[in-house]
N, C-alpha and C positions, 0 to 999 in steps of 0.2 A: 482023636482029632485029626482034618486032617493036615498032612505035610505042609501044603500050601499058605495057609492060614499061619504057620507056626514060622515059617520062614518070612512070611511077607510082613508077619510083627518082628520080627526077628531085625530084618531090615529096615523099618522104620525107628525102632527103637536107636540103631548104630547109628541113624542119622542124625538122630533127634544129640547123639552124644558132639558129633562131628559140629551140629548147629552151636553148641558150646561153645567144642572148642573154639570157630572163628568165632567168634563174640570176642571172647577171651584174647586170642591175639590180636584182633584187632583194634581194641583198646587197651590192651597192656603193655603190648610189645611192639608190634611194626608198626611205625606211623604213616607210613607210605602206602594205598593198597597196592601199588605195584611191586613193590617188593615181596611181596606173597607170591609173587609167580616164579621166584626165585625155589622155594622149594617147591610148591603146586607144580613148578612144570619137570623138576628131576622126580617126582614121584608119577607126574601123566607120562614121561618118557621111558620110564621103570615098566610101567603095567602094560601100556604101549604094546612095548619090547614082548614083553615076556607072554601076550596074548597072541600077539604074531607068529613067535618063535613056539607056542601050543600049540596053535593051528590056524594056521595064517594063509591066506589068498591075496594072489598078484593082482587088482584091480585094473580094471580097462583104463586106457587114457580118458575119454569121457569122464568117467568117475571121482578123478583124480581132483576136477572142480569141485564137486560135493564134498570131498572131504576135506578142502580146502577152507568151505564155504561153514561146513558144519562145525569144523574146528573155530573159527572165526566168532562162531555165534555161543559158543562154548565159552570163550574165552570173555564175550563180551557177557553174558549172563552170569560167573563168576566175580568177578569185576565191580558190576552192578549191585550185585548181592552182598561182597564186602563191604562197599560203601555205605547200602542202607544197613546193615549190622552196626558201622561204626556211629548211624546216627541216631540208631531206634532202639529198642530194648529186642533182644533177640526173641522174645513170644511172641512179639507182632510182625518180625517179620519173616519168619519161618514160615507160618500159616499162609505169607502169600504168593508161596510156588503154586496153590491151589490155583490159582489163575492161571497156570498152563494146562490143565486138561481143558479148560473153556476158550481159552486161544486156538489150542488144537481141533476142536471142534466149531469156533469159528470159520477158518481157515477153511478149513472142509466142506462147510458151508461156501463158500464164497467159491473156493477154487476148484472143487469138484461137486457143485451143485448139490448137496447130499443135503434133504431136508427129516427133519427130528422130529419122536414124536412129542407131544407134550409134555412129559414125563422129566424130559430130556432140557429143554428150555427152561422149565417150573428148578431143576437142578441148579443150571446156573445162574439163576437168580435166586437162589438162596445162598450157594456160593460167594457170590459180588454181594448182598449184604451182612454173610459173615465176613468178610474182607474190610469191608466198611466197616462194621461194628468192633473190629479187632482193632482198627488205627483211632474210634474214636476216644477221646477226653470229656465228651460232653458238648462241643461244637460240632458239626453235621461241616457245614462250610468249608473249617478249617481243613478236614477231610480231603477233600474234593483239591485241595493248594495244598495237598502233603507233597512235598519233594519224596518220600520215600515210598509213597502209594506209585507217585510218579515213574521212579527207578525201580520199583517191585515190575510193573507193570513191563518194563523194555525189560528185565530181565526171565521175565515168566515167556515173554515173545522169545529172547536168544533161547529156551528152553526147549521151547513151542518147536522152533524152526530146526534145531538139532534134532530133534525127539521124530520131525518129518520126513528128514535125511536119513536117519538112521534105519525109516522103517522101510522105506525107497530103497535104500542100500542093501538090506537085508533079504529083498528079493533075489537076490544074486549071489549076495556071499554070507556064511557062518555070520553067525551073533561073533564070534571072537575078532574074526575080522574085522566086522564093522568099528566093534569096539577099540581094538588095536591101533589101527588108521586113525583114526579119531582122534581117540590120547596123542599118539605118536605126535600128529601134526599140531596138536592145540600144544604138547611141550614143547615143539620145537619154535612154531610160534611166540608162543608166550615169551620165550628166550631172548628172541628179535625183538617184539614190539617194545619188552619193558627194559633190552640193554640197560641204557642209563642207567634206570633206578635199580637195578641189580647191581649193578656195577657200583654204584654209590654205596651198595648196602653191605659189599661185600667190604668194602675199604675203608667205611667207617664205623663199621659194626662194634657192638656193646656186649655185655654179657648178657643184657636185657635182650638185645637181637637176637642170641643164640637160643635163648629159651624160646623165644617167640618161633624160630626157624625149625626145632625139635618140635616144638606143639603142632607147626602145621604140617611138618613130616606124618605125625600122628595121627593129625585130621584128615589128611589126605587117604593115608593105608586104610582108616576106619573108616571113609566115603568108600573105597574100593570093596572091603569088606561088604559093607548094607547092598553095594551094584552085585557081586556072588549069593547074596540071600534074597535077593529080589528075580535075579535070574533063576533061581533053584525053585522058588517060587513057583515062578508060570511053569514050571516043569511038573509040576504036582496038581497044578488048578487053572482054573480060568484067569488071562492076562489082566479082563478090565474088575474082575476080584479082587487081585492080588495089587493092585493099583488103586484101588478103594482102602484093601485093608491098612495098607503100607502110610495111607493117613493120620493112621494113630500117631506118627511122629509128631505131629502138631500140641497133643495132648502129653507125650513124654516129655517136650523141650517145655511146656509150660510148666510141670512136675518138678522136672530137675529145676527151674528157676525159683519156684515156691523152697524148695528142699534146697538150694544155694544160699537163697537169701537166708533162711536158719538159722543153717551149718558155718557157712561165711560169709557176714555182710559185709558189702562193700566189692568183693571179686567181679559179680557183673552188676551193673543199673538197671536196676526193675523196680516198676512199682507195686509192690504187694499192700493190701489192704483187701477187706470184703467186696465192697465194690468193685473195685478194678478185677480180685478176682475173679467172681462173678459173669463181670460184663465177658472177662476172656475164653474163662468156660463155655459158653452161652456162646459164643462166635466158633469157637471151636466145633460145637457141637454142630451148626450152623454148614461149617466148609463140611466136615467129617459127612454128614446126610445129604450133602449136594453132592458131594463126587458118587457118593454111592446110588445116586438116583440117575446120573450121567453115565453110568457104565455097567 
């Protein structure tokens, strides 16, 4: 088999672990999302560091905005994504980072004229109604005035827009670099914007906060983790392959919640039953054949 394939499931599967774990903290332990950036950004400062000091390039002053900018969008797409984990069952809202390859090809659309062929279009609208089909309950409407469709949607954009930068960037300097700069600046950011609530969490902290601040230590190294199998990946295969395969996350984090609810009811809020499973699969299956007809 080859490498590529083995790695890009490799990498999906890590994430689908990490999509847990924030679940898991974010309803068990911080109640704050800002205080998640409390460990998120000493572990983006760690990877940062240490992808710099691998093999690291001095960027132009020009530059230094983009990675400003992309750090920015990073931060706000994380952000965004705790929130709807803390409001939604984590199998529905995993499934809708799908929305940033169809952003990114928006966009492309739009700002470099680039037009698709049908193939291509016919993809992302199957896409957006597994996305729909994953948030629905049984009302179509209510859908459409989901707050978490809503915040999926700006955070699949901050995704979109980093994902643009990066590839801009990458023109000029090493994948390490780009990646390095990036972390570096989104921890040292993250540090600033959320003072306060760091600061709050360090002084009133629990033992409950301590677990919560170790899990996301975990979550974070094992997000790191699935970006080295995903990278290793496009080294073995074709990039919009290995971006297709790397889908199968969606179908692990719905797994592992079927296989929670079991083993520990009660740990995360899910609803399992025939039906709802069913309808999940079936949207999964839905995102899972749109990405792969878009790329």
């Amino acid at each position: 088999m080859n490498l590529g394939i083995i790695f890009a499931i490799a990498a999906g599967f890590l994430w689908s672990v990490t999509n847990l774990l924030d679940k898991t903290v974010v309803t068990k332990y911080i109640r704050k999302v800002s205080q998640i950036y409390l460990p998120l950004s000493l572990v983006s400062l760690l990877m940062g560091g240490v992808a710099l000091i691998y093999d690291g390039q001095i960027p132009k002053i020009g530059h230094l905005l983009l990675i400003v900018i992309a750090a920015i969008l990073w931060i706000i797409m994380g952000y965004v994504y705790f929130r709807s984990a803390q409001l939604e069952e984590i199998s529905r809202v995993a499934p809708l980072f799908a929305l940033t390859p169809v952003l990114i090809l928006i966009f492309s659309g739009i700002f470099l004229n680039e037009i698709f062929s049908l193939k291509i279009y016919l993809g992302i609208i199957i896409i957006l109604v597994g996305s729909i089909l994953i948030l629905s309950r049984g009302n179509l409407k209510q859908i459409f005035k989901s707050r978490v469709l809503g915040l999926m949607i700006v955070s699949a954009t901050g995704a979109a827009g980093t994902a643009i930068i990066e590839k801009y960037l990458s023109n000029y300097y090493n994948y390490w670099s780009v990646f390095g700069w990036i972390y570096l600046m989104a921890g040292l950011l993250g540090l600033v914007v959320f003072y306060r609530s760091i600061k709050e969490y360090i002084i009133l902290r629990h033992e409950s906060d301590r677990r919560g601040f170790w899990l996301m230590i975990v979550s974070e190294g094992n997000s790191g983790l699935a970006n080295f199998a995903y990278i290793t990946a496009m080294s073995f295969w074709y990039i919009s392959l290995v971006s297709a395969a790397s889908t199968i996350q969606y179908l692990f984090v719905f797994l592992w919640t079927l296989l929670l609810a079991k083993l520990k009811p009660g740990l995360i809020n899910e609803e399992i039953n025939r039906k709802i499973a069913f309808q999940k699969i079936v949207a999964i299956i839905f995102i899972i054949g749109g990405i792969f007809l878009i790329t």
